[in-house]
N, C-alpha and C positions, 0 to 999 in steps of 0.2 A: 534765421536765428535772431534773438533780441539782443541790441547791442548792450556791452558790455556796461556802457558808462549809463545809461537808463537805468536797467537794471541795477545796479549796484550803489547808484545815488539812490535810488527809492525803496530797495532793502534798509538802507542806514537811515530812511527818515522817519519808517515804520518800525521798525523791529525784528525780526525773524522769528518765526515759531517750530516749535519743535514736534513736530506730528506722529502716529504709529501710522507704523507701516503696514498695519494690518489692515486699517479704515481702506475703505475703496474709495475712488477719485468721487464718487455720487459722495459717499459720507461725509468726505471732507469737504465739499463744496456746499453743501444743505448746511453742516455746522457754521462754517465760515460767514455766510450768508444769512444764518439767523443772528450770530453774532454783529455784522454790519450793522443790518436793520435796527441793532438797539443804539443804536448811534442816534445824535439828533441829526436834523434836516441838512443842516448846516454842515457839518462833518461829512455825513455820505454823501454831498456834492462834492466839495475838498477833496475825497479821498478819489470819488469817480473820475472826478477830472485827470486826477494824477495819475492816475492809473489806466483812464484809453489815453493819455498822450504817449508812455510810453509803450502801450500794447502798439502803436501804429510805428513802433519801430521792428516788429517782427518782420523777419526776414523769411518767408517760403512762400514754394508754389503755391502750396494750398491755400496760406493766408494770402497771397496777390490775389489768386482766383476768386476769392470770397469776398475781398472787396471790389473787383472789378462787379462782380453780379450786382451787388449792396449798390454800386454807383449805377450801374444800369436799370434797376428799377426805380432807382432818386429820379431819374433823369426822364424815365418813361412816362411818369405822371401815373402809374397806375396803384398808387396809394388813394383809397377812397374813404370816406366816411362811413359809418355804421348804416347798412342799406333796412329801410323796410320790407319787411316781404308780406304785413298783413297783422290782422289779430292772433291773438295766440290760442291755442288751448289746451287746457289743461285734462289730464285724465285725473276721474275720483281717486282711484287707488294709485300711491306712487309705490314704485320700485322701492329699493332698498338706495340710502344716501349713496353718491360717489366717495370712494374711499380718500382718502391722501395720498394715494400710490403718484410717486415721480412721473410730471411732463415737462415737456421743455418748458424753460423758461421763456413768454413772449410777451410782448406788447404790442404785435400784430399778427392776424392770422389769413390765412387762405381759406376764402367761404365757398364751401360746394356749393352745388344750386343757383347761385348767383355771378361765380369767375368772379371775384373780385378780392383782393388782397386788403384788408381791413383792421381798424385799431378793435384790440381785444376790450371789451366793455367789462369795467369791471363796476359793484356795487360803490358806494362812499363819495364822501366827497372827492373836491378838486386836491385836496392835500393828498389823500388817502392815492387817489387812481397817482398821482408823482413818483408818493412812497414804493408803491406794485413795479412799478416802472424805472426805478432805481432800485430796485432789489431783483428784476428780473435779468438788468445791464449786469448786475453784480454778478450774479452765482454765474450768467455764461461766462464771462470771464476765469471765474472761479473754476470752473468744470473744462477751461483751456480751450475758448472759443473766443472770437472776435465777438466786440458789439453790435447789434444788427441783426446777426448770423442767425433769428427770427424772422426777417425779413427774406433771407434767401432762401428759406426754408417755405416761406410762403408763395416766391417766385418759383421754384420747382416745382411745387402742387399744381401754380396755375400751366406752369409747361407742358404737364405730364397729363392735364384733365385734359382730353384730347377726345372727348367722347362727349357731349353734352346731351345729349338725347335723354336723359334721366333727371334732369334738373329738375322739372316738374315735382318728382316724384323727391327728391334732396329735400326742397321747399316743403313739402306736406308734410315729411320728417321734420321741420324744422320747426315749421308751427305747433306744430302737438307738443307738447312740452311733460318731462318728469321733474316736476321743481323747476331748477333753475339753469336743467341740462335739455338740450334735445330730446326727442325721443329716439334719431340716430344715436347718439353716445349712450343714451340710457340702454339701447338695446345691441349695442357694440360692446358696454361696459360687460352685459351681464351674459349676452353670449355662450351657451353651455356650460351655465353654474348653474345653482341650484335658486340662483335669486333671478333670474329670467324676467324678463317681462311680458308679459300678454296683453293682446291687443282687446279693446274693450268695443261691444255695439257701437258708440257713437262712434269711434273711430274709425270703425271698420264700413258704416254708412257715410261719415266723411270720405273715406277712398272711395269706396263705389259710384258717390257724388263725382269727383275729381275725375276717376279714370276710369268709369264705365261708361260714359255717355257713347254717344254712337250705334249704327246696329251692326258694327261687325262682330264675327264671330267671338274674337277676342272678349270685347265690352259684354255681352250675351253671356258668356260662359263667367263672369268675374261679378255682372248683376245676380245670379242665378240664387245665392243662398248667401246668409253668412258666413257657414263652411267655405264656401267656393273663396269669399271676399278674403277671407282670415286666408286660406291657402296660397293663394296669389299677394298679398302684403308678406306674407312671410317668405315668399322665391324672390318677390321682388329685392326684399330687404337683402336678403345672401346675397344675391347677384349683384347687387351696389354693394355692398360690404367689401366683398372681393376686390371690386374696384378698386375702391377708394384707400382702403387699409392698403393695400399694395402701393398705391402711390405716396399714402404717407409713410410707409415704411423705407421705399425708396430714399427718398429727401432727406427723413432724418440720416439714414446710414450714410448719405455722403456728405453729413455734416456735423454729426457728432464723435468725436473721437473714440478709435473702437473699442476702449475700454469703459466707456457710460455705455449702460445699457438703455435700451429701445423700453420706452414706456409700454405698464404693463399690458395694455391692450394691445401691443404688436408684437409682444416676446416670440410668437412662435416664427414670425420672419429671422430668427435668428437662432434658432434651436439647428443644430448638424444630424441628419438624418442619414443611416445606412452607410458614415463615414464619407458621405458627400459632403462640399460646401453648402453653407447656409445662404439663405438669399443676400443677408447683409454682407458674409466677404467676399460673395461676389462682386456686389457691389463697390468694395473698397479695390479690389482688383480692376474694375473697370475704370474708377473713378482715377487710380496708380496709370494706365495706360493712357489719359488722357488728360494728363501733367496735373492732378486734381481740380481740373475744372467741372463743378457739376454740370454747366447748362449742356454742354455737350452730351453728354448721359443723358440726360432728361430730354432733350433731342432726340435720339435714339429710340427713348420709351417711348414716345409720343408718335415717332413717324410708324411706328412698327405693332403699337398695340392694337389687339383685337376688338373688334365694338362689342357694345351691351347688344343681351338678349334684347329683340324688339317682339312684342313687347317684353317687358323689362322679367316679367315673371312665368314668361314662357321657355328660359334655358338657364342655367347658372354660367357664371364666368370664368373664365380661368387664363390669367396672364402669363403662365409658366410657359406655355408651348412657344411665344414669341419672345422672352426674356430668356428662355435657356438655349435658342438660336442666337441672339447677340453674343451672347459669353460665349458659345462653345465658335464662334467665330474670331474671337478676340486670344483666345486658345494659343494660339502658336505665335501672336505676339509678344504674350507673356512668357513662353518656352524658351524662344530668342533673347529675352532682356534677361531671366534669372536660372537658366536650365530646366527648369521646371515650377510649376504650377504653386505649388506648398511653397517654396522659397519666394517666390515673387509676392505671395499672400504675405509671408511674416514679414519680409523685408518692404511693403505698403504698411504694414499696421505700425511697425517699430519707428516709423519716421514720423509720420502722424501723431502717436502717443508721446514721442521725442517733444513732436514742438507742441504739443498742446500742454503738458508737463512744464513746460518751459513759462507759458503763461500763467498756470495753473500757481506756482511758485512766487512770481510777481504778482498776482493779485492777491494771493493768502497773506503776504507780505503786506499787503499794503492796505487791500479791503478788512482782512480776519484774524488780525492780529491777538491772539485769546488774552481775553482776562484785559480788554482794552477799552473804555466808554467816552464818548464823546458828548 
């Protein structure tokens, strides 16, 4: 819980605002957020300041746990600098732009291909990258999350990649470039719509270059055509897609309050199928059983997941078989603590949304107060 006397001195220095109840916690925290930003420099530091001293009086598991992880990878050293991986290249034709659709807000991220937890590069200058980075502090706040809570979101990625054998192939995504996105995200973005992206000759002779060398059979059957080359980039692609999205999908669900939704590249980890749970409140029930600590979860995924096809585009992957044995084992812990399975889900989600509501209302107070310029 946040205490009383924080809270209530930093309401009265801001103002209170009066919100519809109709907006969801995403709308009101994009508004809030764009309204901060128009603040000058000076101000959104003032109000930042004010506003994590008192968010570090929240009081729960969840938010202890989140800082213990935030303090454990301060302490690890494994914040790095922006890694090289090479020249870039571009394809002639690009994709369709990335749209505006909601990601978390971060200022550092978790790089596949390379394991390393990294400052998010953004264009502009040194004002400009500050401004990004005080308006991405802001909105998580905003949306009822601790400062940082980027950070452990990048520390669970690196937990969960427990399979490196694919790097190589991350990195060759990485260097191909659509604009000024990956061609993994360009081809994650577009993913069975109708704006897809295809793989073009020279790309498709760059792979063959990278990962046909050798004479095993593998290499042989992947040099053999450009059909062949195009068929094995696109199994490959799936089968790391799998991967990965499942591991980001992970992370984010045990750390974003369950009422933000999952950006829209991972909505369907959260879609209920058949009157089953959904991957994400599994997750939050798992995350409930082990006093919301993620790393322990992410432990779990890590010790337990199944490896990539080898080679990469000779099987697709599938995490379900070893993640729906953790839960259905976790099963009767959850029975024992709420009688049942549905009670223990809502009574995890209602506490959770409790405290992050809790934050969500101090920082609107104090960051988004409307019709406010600094």
């Amino acid at each position: 819980m946040i205490r009383t006397t924080a809270l209530t001195s930093l309401m009265l220095f801001a103002g209170t605002t009066t919100v519809c109840c109709a907006q969801t916690a995403l709308d009101l925290a994009r508004a809030a957020a764009e309204e901060f930003s128009s603040k000058s420099a000076s101000k959104q530091k003032k109000l930042l300041q004010q506003v994590c001293a008192a968010a570090g009086d929240a009081q729960a598991p969840y938010f202890d746990a989140l800082r213990a992880s935030i303090e454990d990878v301060r302490a690890s050293e494994r914040l790095h600098a922006k890694s090289k991986l090479g020249k870039t290249k571009k394809a002639r034709r690009r994709a369709p732009d990335a749209d505006a659709s909601w990601r978390l807000p971060a200022s550092v991220t978790y790089r596949y291909g390379v394991a390393r937890i990294e400052p998010v590069i953004r264009s502009g200058g040194r004002s400009q990258r500050q401004a990004a980075q005080r308006r991405a502090t802001a909105e998580l706040l905003l949306l009822g999350m601790l400062p940082d809570t980027d950070l452990v979101v990048a520390d669970l990625q690196s937990r969960m990649d427990s399979d490196r054998s694919a790097d190589a192939f991350m990195r060759f995504l990485e260097l191909w470039r659509n604009g000024d996105e990956s061609f993994y995200e360009a081809l994650d973005r577009t993913a069975g719509t109708e704006d897809s992206v295809f793989f073009y000759d020279a790309m498709l002779g760059d792979y063959v270059s990278e990962f046909g060398k050798g004479k095993t059979e593998a290499a042989k059957q992947l040099a053999r055509s450009l059909d062949a080359a195009h068929d094995a980039l696109h199994e490959s692609f799936l089968a790391y897609r799998q991967y990965r999205a499942f591991r980001e999908a992970l992370a984010l669900s045990m750390v974003l309050p369950p009422d933000v939704p999952l950006p829209a590249h991972l909505t369907r980890y959260e879609r209920q199928e058949q009157g089953l749970y959904s991957l994400r409140q599994q997750v939050t029930m798992l995350l409930a059983l082990h006093d919301y600590d993620p790393r322990p979860v992410a432990q779990l995924v890590s010790e337990s997941a199944p490896p990539l096809p080898a080679p990469l585009w000779s099987g697709s992957y599938d995490p379900y078989p070893a993640w729906n044995a953790l839960f259905q084992r976790a099963i009767p812990d959850m029975v024992e603590a709420s009688g049942e399975t549905t009670k223990f889900l809502e009574e995890a989600e209602r506490r959770r949304i409790a405290r992050a509501e809790e934050l969500r209302l101090l920082a609107r107070g104090v960051l988004g107060a409307a019709g406010t310029r600094g």
